[in-house]
C-alpha positions as CSV (number, residue, x, y, z in Angstrom):
1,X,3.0,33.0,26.6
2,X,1.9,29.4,26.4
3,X,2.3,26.4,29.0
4,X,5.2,24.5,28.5
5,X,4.4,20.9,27.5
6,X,5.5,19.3,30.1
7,X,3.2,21.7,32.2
8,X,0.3,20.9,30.1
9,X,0.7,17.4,30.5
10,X,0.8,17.6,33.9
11,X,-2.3,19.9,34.1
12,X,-4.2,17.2,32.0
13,X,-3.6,14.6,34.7
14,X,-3.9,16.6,37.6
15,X,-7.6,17.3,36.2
16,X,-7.5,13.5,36.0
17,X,-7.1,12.9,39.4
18,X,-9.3,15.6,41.1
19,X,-11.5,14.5,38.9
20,X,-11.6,11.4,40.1
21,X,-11.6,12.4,43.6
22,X,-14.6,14.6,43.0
23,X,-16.8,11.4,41.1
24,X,-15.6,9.1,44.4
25,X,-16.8,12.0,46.6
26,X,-20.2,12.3,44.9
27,X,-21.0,9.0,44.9
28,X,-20.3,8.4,48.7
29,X,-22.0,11.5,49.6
30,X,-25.0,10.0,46.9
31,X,-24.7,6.5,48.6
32,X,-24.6,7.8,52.0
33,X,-28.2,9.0,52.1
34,X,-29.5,5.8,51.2
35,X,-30.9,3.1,53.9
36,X,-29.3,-0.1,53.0
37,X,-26.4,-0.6,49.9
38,X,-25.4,2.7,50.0
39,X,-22.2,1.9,49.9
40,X,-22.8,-0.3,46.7
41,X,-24.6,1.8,45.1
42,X,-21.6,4.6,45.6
43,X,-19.2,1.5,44.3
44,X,-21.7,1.5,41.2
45,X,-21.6,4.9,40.6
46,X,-18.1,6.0,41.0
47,X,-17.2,3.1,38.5
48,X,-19.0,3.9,36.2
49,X,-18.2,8.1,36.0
50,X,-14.9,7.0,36.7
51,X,-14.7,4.9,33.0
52,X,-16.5,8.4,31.3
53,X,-13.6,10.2,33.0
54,X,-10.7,8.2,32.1
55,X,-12.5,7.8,28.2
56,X,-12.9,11.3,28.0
57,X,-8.9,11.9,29.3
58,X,-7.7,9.4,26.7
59,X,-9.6,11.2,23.9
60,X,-8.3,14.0,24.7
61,X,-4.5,13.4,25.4
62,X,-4.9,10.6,21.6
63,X,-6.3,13.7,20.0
64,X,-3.9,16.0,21.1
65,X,-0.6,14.2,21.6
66,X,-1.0,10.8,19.9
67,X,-2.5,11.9,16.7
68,X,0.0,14.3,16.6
69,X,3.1,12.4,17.1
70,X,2.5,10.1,14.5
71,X,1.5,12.6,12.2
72,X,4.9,14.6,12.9
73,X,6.4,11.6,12.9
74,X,4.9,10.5,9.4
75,X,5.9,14.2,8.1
76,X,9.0,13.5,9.2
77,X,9.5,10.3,7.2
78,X,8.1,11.8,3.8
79,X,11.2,14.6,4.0
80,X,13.9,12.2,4.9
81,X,13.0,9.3,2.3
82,X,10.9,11.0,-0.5
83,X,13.0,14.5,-0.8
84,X,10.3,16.5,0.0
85,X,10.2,19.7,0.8
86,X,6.5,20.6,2.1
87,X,6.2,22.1,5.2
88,X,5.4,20.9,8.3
89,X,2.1,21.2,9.6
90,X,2.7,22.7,13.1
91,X,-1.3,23.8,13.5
92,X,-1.4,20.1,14.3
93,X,0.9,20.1,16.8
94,X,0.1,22.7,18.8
95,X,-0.1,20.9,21.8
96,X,3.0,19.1,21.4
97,X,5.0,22.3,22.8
98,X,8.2,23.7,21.1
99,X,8.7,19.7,19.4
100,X,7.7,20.9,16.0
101,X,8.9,23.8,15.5
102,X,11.9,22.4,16.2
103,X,11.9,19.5,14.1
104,X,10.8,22.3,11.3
105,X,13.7,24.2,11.5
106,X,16.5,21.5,11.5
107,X,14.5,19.8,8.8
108,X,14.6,23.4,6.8
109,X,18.3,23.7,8.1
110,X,19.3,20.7,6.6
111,X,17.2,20.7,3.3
112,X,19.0,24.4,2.2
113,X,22.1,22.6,2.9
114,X,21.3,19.9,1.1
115,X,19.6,21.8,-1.8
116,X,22.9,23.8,-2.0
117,X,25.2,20.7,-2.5
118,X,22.2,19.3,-4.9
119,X,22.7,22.8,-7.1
120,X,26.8,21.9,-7.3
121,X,26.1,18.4,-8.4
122,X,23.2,18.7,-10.9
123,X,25.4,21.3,-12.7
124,X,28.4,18.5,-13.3
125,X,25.0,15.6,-13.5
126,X,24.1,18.2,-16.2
127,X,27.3,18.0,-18.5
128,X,27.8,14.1,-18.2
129,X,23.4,13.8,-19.1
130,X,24.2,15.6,-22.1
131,X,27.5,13.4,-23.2
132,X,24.9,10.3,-22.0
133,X,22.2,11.6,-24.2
134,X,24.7,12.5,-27.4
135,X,26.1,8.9,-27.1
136,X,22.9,7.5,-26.5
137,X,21.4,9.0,-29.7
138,X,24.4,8.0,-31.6
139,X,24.3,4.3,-30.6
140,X,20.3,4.3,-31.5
141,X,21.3,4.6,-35.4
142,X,23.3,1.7,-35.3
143,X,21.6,-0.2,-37.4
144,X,21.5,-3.9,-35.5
145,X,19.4,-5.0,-32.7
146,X,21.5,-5.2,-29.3
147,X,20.7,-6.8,-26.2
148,X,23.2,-6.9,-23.2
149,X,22.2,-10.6,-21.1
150,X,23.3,-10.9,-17.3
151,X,24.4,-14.4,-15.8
152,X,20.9,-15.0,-15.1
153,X,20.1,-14.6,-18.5
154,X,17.8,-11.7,-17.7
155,X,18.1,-8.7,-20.2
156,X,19.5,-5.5,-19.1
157,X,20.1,-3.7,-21.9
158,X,18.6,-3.4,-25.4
159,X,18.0,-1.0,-28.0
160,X,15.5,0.3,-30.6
161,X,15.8,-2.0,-32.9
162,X,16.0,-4.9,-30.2
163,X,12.5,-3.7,-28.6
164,X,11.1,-4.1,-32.2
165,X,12.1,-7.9,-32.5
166,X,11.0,-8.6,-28.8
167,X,7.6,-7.0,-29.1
168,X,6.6,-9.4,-31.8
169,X,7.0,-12.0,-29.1
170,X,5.9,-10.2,-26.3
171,X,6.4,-6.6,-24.7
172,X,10.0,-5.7,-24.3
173,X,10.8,-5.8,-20.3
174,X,14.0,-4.9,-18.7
175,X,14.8,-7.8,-15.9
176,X,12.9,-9.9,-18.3
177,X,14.1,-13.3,-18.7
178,X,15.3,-14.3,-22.4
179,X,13.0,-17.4,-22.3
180,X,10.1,-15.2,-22.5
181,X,10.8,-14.2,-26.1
182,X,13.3,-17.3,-27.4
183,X,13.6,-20.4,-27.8
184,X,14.7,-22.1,-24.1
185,X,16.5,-24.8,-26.1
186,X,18.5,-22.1,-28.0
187,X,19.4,-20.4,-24.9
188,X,21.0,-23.3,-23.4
189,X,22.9,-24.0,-26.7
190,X,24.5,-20.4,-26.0
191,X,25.3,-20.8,-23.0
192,X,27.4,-24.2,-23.5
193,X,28.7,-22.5,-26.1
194,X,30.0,-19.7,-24.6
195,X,31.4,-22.0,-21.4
196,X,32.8,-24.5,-23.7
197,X,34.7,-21.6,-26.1
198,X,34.2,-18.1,-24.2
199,X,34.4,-17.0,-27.9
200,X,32.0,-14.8,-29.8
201,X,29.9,-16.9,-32.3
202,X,27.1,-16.6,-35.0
203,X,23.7,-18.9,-34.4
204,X,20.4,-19.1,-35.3
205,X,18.1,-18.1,-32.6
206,X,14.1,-19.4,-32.8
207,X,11.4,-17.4,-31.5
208,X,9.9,-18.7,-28.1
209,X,6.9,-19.5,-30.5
210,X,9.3,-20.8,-33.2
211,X,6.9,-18.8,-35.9
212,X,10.3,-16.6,-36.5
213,X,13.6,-17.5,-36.4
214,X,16.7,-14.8,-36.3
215,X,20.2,-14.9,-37.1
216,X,22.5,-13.5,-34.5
217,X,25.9,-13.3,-32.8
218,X,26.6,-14.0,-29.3
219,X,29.5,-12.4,-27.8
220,X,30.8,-13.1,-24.3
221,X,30.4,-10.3,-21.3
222,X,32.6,-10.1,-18.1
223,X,30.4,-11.3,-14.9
224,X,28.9,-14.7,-17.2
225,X,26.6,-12.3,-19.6
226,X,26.8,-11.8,-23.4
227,X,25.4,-9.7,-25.6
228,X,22.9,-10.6,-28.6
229,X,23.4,-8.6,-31.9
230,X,20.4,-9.8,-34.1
231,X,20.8,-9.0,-37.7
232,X,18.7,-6.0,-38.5
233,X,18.6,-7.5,-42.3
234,X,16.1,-9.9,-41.0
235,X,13.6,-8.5,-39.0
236,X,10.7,-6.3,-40.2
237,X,11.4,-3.2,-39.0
238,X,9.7,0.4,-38.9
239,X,13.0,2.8,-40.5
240,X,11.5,5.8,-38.9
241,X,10.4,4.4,-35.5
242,X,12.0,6.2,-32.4
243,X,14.5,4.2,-30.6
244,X,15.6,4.6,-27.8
245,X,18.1,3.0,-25.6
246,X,16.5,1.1,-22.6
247,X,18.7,-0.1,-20.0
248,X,19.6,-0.5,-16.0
249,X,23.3,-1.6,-15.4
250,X,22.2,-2.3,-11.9
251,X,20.1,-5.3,-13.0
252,X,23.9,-6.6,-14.1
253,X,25.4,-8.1,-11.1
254,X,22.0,-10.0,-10.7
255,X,19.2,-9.5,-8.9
256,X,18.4,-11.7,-5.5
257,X,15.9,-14.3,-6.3
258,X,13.8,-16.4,-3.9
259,X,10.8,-18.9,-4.4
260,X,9.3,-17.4,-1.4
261,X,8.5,-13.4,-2.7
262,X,7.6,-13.2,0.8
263,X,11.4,-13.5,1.4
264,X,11.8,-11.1,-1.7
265,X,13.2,-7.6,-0.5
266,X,11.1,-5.1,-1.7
267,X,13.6,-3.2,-3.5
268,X,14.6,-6.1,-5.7
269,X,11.0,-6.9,-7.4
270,X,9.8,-5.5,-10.3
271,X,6.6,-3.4,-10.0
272,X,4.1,-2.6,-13.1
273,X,2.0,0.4,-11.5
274,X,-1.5,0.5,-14.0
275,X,-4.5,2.2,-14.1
276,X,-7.7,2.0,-16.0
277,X,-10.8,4.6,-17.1
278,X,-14.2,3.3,-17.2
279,X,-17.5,4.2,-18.4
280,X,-18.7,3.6,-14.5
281,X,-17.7,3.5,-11.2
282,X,-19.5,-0.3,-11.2
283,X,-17.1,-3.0,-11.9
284,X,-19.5,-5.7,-12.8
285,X,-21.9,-3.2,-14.9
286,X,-19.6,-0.8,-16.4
287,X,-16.6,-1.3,-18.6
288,X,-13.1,-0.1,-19.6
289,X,-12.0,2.8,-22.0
290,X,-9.0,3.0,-21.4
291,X,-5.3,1.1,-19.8
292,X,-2.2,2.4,-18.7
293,X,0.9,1.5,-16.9
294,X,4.6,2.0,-16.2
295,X,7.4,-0.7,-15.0
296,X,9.1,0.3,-12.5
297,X,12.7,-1.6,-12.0
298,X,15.8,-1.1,-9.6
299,X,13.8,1.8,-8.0
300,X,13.0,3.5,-10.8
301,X,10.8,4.4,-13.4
302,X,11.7,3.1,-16.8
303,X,11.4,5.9,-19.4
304,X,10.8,3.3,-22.2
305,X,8.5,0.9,-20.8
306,X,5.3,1.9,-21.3
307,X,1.5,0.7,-21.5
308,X,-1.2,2.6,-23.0
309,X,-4.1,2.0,-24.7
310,X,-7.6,2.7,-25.6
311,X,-10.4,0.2,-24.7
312,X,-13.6,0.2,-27.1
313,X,-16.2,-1.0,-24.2
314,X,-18.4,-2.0,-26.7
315,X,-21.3,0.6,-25.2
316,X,-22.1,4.5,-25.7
317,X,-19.8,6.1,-23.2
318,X,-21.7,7.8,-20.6
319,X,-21.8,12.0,-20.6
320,X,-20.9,12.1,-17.2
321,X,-17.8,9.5,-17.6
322,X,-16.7,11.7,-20.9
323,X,-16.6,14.7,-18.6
324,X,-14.0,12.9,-16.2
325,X,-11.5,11.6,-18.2
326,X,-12.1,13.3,-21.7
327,X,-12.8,10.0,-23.6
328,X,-15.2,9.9,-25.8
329,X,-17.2,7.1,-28.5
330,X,-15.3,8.4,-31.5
331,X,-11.7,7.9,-29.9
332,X,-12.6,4.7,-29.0
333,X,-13.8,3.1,-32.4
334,X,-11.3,0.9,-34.0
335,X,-9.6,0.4,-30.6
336,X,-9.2,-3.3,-29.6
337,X,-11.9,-4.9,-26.9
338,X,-11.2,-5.9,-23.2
339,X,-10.1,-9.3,-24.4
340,X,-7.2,-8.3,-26.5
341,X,-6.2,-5.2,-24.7
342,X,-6.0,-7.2,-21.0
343,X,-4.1,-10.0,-22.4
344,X,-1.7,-7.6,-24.3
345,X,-1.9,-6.3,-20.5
346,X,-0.9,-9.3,-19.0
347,X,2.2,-9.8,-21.6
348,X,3.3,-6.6,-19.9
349,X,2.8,-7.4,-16.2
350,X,4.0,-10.2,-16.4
351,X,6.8,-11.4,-13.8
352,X,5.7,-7.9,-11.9
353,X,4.2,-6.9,-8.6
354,X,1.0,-4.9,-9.6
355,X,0.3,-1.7,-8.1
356,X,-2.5,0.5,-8.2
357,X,-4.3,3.3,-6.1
358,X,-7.5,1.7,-5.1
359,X,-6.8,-1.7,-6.4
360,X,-9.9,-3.8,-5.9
361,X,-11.9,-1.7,-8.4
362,X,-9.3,-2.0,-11.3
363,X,-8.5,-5.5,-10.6
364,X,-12.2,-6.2,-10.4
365,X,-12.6,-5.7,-14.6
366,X,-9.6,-7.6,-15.1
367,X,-10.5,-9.8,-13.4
368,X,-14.1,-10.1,-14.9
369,X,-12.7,-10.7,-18.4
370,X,-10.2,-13.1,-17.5
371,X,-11.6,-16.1,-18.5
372,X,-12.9,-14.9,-22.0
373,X,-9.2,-13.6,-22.2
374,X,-7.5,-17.0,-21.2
375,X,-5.5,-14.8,-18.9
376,X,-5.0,-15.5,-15.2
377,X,-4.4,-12.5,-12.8
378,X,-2.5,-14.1,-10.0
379,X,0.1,-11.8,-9.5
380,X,1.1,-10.1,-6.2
381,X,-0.7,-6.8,-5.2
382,X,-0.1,-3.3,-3.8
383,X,-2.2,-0.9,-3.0
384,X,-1.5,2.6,-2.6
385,X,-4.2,3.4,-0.1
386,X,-3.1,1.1,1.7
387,X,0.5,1.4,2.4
388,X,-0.8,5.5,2.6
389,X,-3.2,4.1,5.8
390,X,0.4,2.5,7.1
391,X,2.5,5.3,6.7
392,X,-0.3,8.6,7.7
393,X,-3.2,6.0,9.6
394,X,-6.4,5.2,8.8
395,X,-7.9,9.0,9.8
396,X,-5.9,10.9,7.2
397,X,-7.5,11.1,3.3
398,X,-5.5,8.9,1.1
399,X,-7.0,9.9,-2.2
400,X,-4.6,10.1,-4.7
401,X,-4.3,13.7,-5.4
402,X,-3.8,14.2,-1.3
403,X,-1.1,11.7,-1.6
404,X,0.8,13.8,-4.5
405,X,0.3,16.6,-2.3
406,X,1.7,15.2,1.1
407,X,4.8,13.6,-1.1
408,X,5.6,17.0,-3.1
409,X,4.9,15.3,-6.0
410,X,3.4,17.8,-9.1
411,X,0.9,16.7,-10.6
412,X,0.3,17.7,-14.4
413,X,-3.8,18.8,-15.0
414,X,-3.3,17.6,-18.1
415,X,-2.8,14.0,-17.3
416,X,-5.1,13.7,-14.4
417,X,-7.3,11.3,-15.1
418,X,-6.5,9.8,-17.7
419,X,-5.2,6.4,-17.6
420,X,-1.3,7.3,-18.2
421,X,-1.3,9.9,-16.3
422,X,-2.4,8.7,-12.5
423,X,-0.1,5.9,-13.3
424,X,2.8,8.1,-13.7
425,X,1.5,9.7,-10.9
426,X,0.8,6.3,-8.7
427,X,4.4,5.2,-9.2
428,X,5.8,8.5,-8.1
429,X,3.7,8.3,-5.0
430,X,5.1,4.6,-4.5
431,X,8.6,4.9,-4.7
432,X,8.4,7.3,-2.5
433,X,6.6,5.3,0.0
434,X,8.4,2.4,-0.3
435,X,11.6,4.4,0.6
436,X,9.7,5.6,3.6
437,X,8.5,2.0,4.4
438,X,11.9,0.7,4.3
439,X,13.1,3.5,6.5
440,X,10.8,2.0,9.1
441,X,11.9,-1.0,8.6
442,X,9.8,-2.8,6.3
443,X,11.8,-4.3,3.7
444,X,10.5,-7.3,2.6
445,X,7.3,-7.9,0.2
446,X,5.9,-10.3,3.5
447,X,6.2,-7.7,6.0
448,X,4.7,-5.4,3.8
449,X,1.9,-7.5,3.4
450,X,1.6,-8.2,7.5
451,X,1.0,-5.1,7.5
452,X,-1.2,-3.9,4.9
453,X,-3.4,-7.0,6.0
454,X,-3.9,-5.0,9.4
455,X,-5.7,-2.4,7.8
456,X,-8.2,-4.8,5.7
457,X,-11.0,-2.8,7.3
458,X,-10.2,0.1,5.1
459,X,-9.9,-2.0,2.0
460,X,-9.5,-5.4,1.1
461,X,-5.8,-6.6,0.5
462,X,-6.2,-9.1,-2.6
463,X,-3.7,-11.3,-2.1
């Protein structure tokens, strides 16, 4: 039978101290046979073996007890905020006594019980997803363009149809404001209109780059919103196209705004997770073949909003880089160049936190063609390795498949790798973070920030 804990521990520092009592010994019984500064020398001595012991004893009790705590603790965190249900690693914890077996089993305890409400639930969830996804389908061959406006004139709902007129403007965002796409003039004219009469009315509604101009009705909302039906009549639009339904009712009662983002609670920003596939692992040599990204809004994943495209690098594509992600010099010809696919980029990140795993290298080609593009990349930053090095420490491996792995997250072969796919992937791994984050008790973008600049040794936090 092993030691209790508390019996190891105190075995540890009992070795401590005759330890210490033996180098003090030795050195007087050194210093003693010495002529003159004997005793000094022993002083000398004894310091010095005494710092070797007490380094040694703090190795050993950070290895086997610090270390460990955090890491249970970190374990801990990923199946309380992330949903988990990976097992804990108790060959880690060996030394920590009967503390992680325990936490194990009420951890199992309450994940069945959990799992078994979860099974009651998802069989109602199941019935209402399918009415959802009937009624959705039946509102998506209504032939007008809809979007729903909250007070802030931010959209928060809009249809097939609707992300066709938008995307001539710019990519279709939900949280977006309506300036982005239409005239700001026009907008104010609505709402006077709609405080002056609260009735529904028809209008003319520019383009924010007046080179289109749409006829419309307004119609008020409860809560100061309205909602836009564009006449289908007069926009070009694709009759077979898919269209779904994109929307988050959440984003309805407004979100919390601040100058400061610093102030900005994480859970109210906007994220656009990306990642890129390159013909080299040098950013100021090698080039982009390929983008892709996923808005993530109201903590979650929005099904419709996505980025992805093909990059012609102007350059043979490297044998080796073809083996990585699959991509090859014929599936790239005809595709646009770095300068039109970063700025259609930047349309789509814009008013977003970035996010990517290992951010400096992506953000270092973007930030390379910027100029030519007459795009700036001044947005806010996250990096997943990073907030991993927060959450696990600096010791553990925070590539990107290991993340996936820790969090429970699956991870499809057939999309590793490609630039979709570990973004899919990136912003599964950082919702789940952030929840754990905020469990600790970091909840705002700034002290998020405090403390991913605490592990700049690691890798540089740019911004």
């Amino acid at each position: 039978m092993r030691a209790s804990f508390r019996l190891r521990v105190f075995a540890m520092f009992a070795a401590l101290a005759a330890g210490a009592i033996a180098v003090v010994g030795g050195a007087i019984a050194l210093g003693a046979g010495r002529d003159s500064g004997g005793y000094l020398f022993a002083f000398v001595v004894s310091g010095f073996l005494l710092l070797g012991l007490c380094t040694l004893f703090w190795w050993l009790f950070d290895t086997n007890v610090a270390k460990p705590l955090e890491k249970l603790a970190a374990d801990l965190r990923v199946r309380a905020h992330s949903g988990s249900t990976r097992a804990l690693d108790l060959g880690a914890s060996r030394h920590l006594g009967d503390l992680a077996p325990a936490a194990d089993a009420i951890t199992r305890a309450l994940g069945e019980s959990a799992f078994a409400t979860a099974e009651a639930v998802a069989t109602e969830t199941a019935k209402i997803e399918a009415e959802r996804a009937r009624l959705t389908a039946l509102l998506t061959e209504i032939p007008v363009a809809t979007i729903l406006v909250n007070a802030e004139d931010r959209i928060v709902l809009y249809d097939g149809q609707a992300a066709e007129v938008l995307a001539q403007v710019a990519p279709p965002r939900l949280g977006a404001r309506m300036s982005d796409y239409f005239e700001a003039a026009a907008l104010r004219r609505i709402r006077r209109t709609l405080g002056r009469t609260g009735l529904a009315s028809e209008i003319r509604l520019p383009s924010r780059d007046c080179a289109q101009d749409f006829a419309a009705q307004v119609k008020p909302m409860d809560g100061d919103g309205y909602l836009l039906i564009i006449d289908a009549a007069e926009t070009r639009l694709d009759p077979n196209a898919a269209r779904p339904i994109v929307y988050d009712f959440g984003l309805d009662g407004g979100t919390p705004e601040t100058d400061d983002i610093a102030q900005a609670p994480l859970s109210a920003l906007t994220y656009c997770v990306f990642d890129t596939e390159t013909t080299g692992l040098l950013p100021h040599r090698d080039d982009v073949v390929q983008i892709g990204a996923v808005r993530v809004v109201n903590g979650r994943i929005v099904p419709g909003e996505r980025f992805e495209t093909l990059v012609d690098p102007g350059r043979p594509i490297p044998e080796a880089a073809t083996r990585v992600h699959g991509i090859s010099d014929h599936m790239v010809a005809g595709a646009p160049d770095m300068l039109r696919a970063s700025r259609d980029f930047h349309g789509f990140a814009t008013g977003a936190v970035i996010v990517a795993h290992n951010a400096p290298f992506d953000m270092a080609f973007l930030h390379r063609h910027a100029p030519a593009a007459g795009v700036t990349w001044d947005h806010p930053i996250l990096d997943t390795v990073l907030l991993s090095a927060i959450l696990f420490g600096t010791t553990e491996t925070h590539t990107l498949d290991a993340l996936a792995e820790r969090l429970g997250i699956d991870v499809p072969a057939a999309g590793r790798h490609t630039a979709m796919g570990d973004a899919a992937v990136t912003a599964q791994v950082f919702l789940r973070m952030r929840a754990m984050l905020e469990g600790r008790g970091v909840t705002t973008f700034g002290a998020l920030l405090a403390e991913t600049r605490r592990h700049g040794r690691l890798l540089e936090d740019l911004n």
